[in-house]
N, C-alpha and C positions, 0 to 999 in steps of 0.2 A: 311240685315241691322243688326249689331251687337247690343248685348245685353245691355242697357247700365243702370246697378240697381241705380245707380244713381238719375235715373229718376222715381223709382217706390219709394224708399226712400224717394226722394222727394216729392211726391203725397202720399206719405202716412202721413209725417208730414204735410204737406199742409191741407190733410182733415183731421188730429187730430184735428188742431190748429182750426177747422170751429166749430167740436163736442166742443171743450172746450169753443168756443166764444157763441157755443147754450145752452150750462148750466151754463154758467158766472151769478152770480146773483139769479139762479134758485133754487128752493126745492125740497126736493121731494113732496110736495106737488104740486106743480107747474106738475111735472113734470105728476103724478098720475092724474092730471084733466087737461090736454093739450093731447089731441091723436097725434094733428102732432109732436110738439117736439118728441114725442117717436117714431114717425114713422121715422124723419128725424132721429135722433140720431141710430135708428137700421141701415137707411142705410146707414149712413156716419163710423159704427163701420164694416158694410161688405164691404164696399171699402175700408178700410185701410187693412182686411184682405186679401181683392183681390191680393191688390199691394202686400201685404207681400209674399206670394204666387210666385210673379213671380220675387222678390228676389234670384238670385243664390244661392246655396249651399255655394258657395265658400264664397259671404259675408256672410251673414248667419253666416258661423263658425268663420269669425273674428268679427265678432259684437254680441258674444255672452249674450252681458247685454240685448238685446234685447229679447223678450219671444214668439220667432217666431211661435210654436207648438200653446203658446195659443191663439195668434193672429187671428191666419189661423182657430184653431179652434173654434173661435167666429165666426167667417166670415162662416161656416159650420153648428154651430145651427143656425146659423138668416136665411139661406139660405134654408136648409134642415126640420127644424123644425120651420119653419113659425107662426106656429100656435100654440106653447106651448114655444115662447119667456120668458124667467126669467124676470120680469119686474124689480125685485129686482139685480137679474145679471147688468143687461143691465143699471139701474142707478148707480152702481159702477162701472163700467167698465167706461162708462162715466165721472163721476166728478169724480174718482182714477188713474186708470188704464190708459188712454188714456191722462189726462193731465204727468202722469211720464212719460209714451212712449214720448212726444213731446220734453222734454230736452234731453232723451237719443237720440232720433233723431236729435235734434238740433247736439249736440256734434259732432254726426258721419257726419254730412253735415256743420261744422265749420271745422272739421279734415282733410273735403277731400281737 
């Protein structure tokens, strides 16, 4: 079955667009005294990494507005380091980082 990044692209802006819909509205406050938010928002920031991950090299190099390295390495401390999560990381990542990723993703899945 061939490769088709298309499909990881699109599951990864798919599960941005879930992260931004679950801080739409939210604090940090909110976020500091809700455990699942934080629990769901870790694991929808290691699925985006997942997919980024199995992204070719080849797009990869032509969609370099993308920040693949930090992506994959999000996806890597939430995985690896379970249990010394940046709660401060991981609310930026969330309401900055991932809602910019979802237009740079829109763009390249409007492009294709």
């Amino acid at each position: 079955m061939p490769h088709d990044d298309s499909v990881y692209i699109g599951h990864m802006m798919d599960t941005a667009r879930k992260a931004v819909s679950k801080v739409n509205g939210k604090s940090r406050a909110d976020f500091d005294a809700d455990e699942d938010l934080r629990i769901v928002l870790a694991h929808l920031v290691q699925v985006i990494g997942e997919a980024s991950i199995r992204v070719s090299e080849d797009s990869k190099s032509a969609h370099p507005q993308i920040p693949w390295r930090r992506i994959s390495g999000m996806r890597h401390r939430i995985v690896h380091d379970y249990m010394d999560i940046n709660e401060d990381v991981l609310w930026q990542v969330a309401t900055v980082s991932v809602p910019e990723l979802v237009g740079l993703l829109e763009n390249i899945v409007n492009d294709a």
